[in-house]
Backbone as a chain_set.jsonl record, in Angstrom:
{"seq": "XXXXXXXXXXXXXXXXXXXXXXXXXXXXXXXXXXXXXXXXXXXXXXXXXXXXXXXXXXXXXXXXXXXXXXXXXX", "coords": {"N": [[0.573, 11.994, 9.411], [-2.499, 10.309, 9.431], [-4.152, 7.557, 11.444], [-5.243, 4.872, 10.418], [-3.649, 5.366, 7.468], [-1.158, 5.035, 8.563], [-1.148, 2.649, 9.823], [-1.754, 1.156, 8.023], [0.599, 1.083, 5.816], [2.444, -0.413, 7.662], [1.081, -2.678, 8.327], [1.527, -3.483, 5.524], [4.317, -4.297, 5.258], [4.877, -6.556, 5.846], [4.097, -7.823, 3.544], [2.436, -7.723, 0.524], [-1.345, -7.28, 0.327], [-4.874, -7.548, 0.096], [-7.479, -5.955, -0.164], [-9.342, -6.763, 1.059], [-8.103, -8.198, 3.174], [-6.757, -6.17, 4.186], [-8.812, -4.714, 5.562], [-10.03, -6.233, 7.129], [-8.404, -7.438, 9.417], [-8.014, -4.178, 10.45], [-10.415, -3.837, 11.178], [-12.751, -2.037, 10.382], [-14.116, 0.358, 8.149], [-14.95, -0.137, 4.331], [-15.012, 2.283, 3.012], [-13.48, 4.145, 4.811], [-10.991, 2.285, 4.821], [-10.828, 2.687, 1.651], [-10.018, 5.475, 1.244], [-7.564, 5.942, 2.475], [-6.07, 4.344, 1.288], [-5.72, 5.085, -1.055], [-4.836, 7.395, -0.532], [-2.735, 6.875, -0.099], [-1.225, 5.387, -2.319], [-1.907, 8.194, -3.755], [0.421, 9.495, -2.727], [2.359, 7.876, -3.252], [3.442, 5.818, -1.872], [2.617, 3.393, -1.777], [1.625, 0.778, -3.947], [-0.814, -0.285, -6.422], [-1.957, -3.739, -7.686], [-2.993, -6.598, -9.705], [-2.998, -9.906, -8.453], [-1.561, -12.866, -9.403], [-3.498, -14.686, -9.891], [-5.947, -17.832, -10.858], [-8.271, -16.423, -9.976], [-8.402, -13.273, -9.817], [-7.316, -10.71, -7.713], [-7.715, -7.674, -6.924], [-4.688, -6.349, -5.491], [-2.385, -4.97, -3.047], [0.906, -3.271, -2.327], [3.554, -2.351, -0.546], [5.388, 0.522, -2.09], [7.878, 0.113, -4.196], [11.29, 1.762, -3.197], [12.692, 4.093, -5.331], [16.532, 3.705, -6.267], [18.371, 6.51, -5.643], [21.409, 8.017, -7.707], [23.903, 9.732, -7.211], [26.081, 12.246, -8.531], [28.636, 13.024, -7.618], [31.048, 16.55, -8.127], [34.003, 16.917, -8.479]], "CA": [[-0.105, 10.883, 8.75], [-3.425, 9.886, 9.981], [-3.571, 6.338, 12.178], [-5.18, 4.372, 9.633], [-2.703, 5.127, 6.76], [0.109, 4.381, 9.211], [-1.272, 1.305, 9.913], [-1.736, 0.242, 6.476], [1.467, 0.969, 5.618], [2.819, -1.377, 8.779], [0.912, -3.819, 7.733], [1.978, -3.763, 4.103], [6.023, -4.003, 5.351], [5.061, -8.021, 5.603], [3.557, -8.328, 2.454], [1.12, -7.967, -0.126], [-2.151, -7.995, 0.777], [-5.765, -7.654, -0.45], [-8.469, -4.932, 0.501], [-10.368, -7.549, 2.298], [-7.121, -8.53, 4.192], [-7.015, -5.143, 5.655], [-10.411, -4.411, 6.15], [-10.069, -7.458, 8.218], [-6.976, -6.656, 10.06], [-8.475, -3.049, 11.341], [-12.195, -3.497, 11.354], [-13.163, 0.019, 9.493], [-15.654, 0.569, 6.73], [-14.879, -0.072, 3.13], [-14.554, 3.613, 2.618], [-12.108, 4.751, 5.394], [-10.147, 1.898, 4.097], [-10.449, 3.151, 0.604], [-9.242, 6.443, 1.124], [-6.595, 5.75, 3.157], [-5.332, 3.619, 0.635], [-5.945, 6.164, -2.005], [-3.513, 8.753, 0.103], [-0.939, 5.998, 0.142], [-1.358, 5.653, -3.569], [-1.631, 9.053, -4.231], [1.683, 10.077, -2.469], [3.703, 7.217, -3.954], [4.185, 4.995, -0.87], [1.957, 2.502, -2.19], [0.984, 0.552, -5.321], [-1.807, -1.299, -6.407], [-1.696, -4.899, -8.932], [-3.738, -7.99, -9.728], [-2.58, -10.945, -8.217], [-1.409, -14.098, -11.133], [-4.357, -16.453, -10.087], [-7.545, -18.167, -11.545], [-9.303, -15.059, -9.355], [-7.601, -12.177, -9.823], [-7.735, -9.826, -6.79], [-6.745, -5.772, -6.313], [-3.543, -6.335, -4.535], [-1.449, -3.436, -2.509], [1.807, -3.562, -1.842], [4.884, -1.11, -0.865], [6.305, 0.636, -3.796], [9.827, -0.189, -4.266], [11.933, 3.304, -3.57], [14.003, 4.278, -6.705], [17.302, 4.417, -5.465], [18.984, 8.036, -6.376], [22.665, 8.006, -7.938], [24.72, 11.158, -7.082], [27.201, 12.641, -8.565], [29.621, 14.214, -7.193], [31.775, 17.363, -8.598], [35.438, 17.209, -7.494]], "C": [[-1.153, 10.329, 9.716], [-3.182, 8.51, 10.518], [-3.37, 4.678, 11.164], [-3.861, 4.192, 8.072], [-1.213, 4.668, 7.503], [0.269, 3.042, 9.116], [-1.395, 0.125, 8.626], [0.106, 0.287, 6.249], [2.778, -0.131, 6.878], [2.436, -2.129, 8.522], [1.501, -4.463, 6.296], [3.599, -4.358, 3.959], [5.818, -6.084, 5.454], [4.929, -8.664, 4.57], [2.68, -7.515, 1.738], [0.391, -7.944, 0.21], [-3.39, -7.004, -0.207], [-6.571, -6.183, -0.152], [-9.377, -5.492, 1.345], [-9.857, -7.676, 3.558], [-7.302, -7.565, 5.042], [-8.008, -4.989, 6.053], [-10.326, -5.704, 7.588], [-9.296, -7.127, 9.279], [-7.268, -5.385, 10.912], [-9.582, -3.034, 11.509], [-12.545, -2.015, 11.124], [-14.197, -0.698, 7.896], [-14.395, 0.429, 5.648], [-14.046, 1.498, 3.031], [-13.63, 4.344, 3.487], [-10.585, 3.909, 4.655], [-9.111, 2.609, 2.653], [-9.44, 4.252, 0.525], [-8.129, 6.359, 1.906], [-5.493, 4.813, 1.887], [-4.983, 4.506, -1.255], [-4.725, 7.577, -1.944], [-2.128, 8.318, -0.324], [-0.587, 5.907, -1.274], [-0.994, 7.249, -4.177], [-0.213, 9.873, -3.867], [2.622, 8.691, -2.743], [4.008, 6.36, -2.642], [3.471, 3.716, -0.874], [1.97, 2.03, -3.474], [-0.387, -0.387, -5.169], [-1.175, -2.293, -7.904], [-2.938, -5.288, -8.892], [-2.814, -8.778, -9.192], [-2.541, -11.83, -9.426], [-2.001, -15.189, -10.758], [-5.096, -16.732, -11.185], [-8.254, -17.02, -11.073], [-8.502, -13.698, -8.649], [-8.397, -11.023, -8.861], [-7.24, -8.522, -6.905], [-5.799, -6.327, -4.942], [-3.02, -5.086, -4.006], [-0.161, -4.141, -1.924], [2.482, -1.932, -1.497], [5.739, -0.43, -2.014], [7.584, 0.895, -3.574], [10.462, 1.415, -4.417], [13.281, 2.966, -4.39], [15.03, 4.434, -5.63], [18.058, 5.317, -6.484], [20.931, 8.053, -5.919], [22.875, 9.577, -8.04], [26.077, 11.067, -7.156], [28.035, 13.822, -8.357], [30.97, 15.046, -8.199], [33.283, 17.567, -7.82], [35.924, 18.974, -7.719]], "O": [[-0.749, 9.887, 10.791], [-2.085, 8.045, 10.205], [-2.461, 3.857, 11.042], [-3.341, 3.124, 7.751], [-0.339, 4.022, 6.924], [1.187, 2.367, 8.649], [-1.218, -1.079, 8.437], [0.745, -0.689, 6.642], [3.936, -0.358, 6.527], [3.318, -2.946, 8.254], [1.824, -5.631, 6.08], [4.073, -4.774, 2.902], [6.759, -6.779, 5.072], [5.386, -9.793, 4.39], [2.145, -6.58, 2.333], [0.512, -8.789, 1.097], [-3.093, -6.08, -0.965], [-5.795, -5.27, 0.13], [-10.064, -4.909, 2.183], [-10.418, -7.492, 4.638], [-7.757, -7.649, 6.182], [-8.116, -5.186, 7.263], [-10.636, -5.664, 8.778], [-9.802, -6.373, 10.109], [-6.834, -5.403, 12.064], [-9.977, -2.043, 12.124], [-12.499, -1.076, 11.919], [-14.599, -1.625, 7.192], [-13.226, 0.733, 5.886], [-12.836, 1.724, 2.993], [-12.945, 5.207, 2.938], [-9.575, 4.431, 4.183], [-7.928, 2.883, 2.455], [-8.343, 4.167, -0.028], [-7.651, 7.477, 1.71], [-4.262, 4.832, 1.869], [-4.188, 4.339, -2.179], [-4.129, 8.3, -2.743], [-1.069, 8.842, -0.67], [0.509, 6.412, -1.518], [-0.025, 7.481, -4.9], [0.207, 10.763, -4.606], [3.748, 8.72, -2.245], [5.225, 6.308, -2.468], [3.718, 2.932, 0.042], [2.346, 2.856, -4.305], [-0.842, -0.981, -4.191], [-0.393, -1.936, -8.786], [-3.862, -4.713, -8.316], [-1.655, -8.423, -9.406], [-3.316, -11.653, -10.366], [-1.599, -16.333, -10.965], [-5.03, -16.133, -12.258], [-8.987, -16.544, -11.94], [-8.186, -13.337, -7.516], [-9.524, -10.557, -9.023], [-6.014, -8.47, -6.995], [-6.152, -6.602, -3.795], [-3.292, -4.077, -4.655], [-0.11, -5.188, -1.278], [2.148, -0.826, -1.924], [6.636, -0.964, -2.665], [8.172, 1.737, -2.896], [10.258, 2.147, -5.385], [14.253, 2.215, -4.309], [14.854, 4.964, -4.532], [18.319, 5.086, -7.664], [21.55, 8.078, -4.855], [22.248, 10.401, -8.706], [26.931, 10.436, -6.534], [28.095, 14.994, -8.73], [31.744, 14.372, -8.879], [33.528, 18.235, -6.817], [36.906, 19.424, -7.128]]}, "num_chains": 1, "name": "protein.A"}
């Protein structure tokens, strides 16, 4: 995993946050951001929302892991 997606995902383990937030947070371009956040997305270790204000933002968070029921064969 490249440094950037690491780091997003480290950051994300506190919270929620914005695309500005990070951009802020690592100082990187728009577009490394993007795709980095795009990876995290595209392999499921991410999500994206809206936030429930008056100014609805693109949120990212951690995506909640399903947890997997096994059953066992006696």
């Amino acid at each position: 995993m490249n440094p950037i997606n690491q780091a997003i995902l480290e950051s994300l383990r506190s919270g929620e946050k914005t695309a500005g937030e990070l951009k802020d947070i690592f100082d990187c371009s728009y577009s490394v951001l993007d795709k980095g956040l795009q990876d995290l997305i595209d392999t499921h270790q991410i999500e994206a929302g809206w936030s429930n204000d008056n100014y609805p933002a693109r949120i990212y968070r951690l995506k909640r892991q399903q947890q997997s029921i096994h059953f066992w064969k006696n």
